[in-house]
N, C-alpha and C positions, 0 to 999 in steps of 0.2 A: 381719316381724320385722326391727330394725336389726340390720346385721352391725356388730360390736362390732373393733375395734379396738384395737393396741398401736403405738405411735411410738416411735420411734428417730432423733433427729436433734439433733446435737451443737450448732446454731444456735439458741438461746433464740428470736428474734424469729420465725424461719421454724417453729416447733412449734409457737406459739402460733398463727401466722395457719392453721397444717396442721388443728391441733385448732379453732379457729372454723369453717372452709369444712367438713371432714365434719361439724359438730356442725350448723351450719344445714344440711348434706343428708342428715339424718337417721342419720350414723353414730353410733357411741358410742363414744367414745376413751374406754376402758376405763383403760389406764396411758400413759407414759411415761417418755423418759429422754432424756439429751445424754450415754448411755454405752454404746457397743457390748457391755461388760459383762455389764452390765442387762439388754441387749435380751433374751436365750435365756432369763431368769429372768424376764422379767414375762411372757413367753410363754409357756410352764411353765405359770406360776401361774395366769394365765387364759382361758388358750386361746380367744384371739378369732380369727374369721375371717379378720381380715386384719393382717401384719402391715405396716409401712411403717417402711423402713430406709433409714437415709444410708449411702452407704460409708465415710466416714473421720470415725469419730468414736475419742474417746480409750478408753481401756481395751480395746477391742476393735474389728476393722476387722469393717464391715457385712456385707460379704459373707461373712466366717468365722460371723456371726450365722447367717447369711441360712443358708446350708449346714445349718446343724446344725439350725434353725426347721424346713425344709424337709424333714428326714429325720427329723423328729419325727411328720409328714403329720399337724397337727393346725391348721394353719392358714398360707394360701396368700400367699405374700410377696412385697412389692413392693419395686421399690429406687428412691428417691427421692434421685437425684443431682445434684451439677454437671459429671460428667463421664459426656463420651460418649463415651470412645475405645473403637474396636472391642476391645479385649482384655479392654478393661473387660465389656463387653457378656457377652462370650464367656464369662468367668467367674461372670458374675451368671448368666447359662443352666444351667452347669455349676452348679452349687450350686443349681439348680432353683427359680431365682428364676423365676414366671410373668409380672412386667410390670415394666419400667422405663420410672421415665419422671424428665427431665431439668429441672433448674431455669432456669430459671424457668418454670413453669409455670399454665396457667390452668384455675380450679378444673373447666371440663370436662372438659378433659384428666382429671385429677386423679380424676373418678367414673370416666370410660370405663378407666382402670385399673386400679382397684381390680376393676370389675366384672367385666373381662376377666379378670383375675387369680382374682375367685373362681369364676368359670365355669370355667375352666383346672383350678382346683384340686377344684372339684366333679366335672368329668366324667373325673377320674385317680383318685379315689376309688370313683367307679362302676365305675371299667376294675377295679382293683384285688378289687374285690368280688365282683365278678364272674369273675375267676382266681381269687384264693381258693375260690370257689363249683364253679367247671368243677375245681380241682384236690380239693377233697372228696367230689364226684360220682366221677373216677375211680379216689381211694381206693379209698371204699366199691368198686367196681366191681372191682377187680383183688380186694379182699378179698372179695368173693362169689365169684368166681370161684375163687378157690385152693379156699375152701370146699367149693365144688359138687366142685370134681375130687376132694378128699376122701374128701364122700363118698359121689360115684359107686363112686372106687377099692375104699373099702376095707367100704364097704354094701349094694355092688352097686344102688344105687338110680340111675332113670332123670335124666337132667339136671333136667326139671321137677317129677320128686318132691324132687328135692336142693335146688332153687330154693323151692320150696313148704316145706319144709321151713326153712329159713333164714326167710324170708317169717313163715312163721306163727308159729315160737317167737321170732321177734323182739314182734309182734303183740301175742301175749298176753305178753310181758313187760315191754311197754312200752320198747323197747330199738331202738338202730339197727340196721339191717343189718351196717353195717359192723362192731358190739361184737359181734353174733353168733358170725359171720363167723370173727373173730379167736379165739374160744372155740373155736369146731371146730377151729379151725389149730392151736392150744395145747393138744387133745384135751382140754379141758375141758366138751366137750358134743358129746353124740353122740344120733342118732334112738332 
């Protein structure tokens, strides 16, 4: 599948030659703009895999784009500049820009960052998934757990009948551990 694309770059001549070289390498320049403005609103709107930002274009500076693109984690931004100064650098990072790359550019360059960038931004999505994941597992866990001590305390039932219990009236009601769990906690369900 092409990864789909949004531009941003305040140079008429330099967005059209941008949008040629991805459209012959199989991108899909979805939207564009020569407006910083625009940029966080056609990315919004379409959510393409990549976007591609100048830093100083009118209505809004790229990098403030770039930022708020970025913390939206819906798609993975490149900054396409004429400048290289380190501070520059440093704030495109900061605003979690994953690839720059400097003009004049050649169109290899130009794939190897995009690509690096959505590799970047794919495997921070997986990190991501995966704490959200490890952090709903030990939810649920601290909430079985309150549970069981419940009601061992006040059932007198062994840890694994208490376990067993949680376990099976989740079972047959088609329900999570952890909803159970919180019913015991809230004495709304008892053996």
């Amino acid at each position: 599948m092409s990864k789909r694309v949004v531009i941003a770059e305040d140079e008429a001549i330099i967005r059209l030659d941008l949008r040629e070289m991805l459209e012959d390498e199989g991108y899909v320049v979805v939207a564009e703009t020569g407006r910083g403005d625009e940029a966080v609103e056609l990315a919004r709107q379409h959510q393409p895999e990549v976007c591609i930002f100048d830093i100083q274009m009118p209505g809004r500076d790229g990098l403030d784009a770039a930022r708020e693109v970025a913390g939206d984690r819906t798609s993975a931004v490149l900054i396409l500049t004429a400048f290289s100064k380190r501070h520059l650098i440093a704030e495109a990072r900061d605003a979690g820009v994953l690839s720059y790359l400097v003009k004049p550019f050649q169109r290899e360059e130009l794939v190897s960052a995009i690509e690096v960038a959505w590799g970047r931004f794919t495997e921070m999505r997986e990190l991501e998934d995966t704490v959200e994941s490890l952090e709903e597992k030990l939810e649920t866990r601290k909430a079985v757990e309150r549970a069981k001590g419940l009601l061992m305390d006040d059932f007198q039932l062994s840890e694994q009948d208490a376990f067993e219990f949680i376990r099976s009236t989740a079972m047959a009601n088609r329900a999570k551990m952890r909803d159970i769990a919180q019913q015991i906690v809230d004495g709304l369900l008892t053996p």
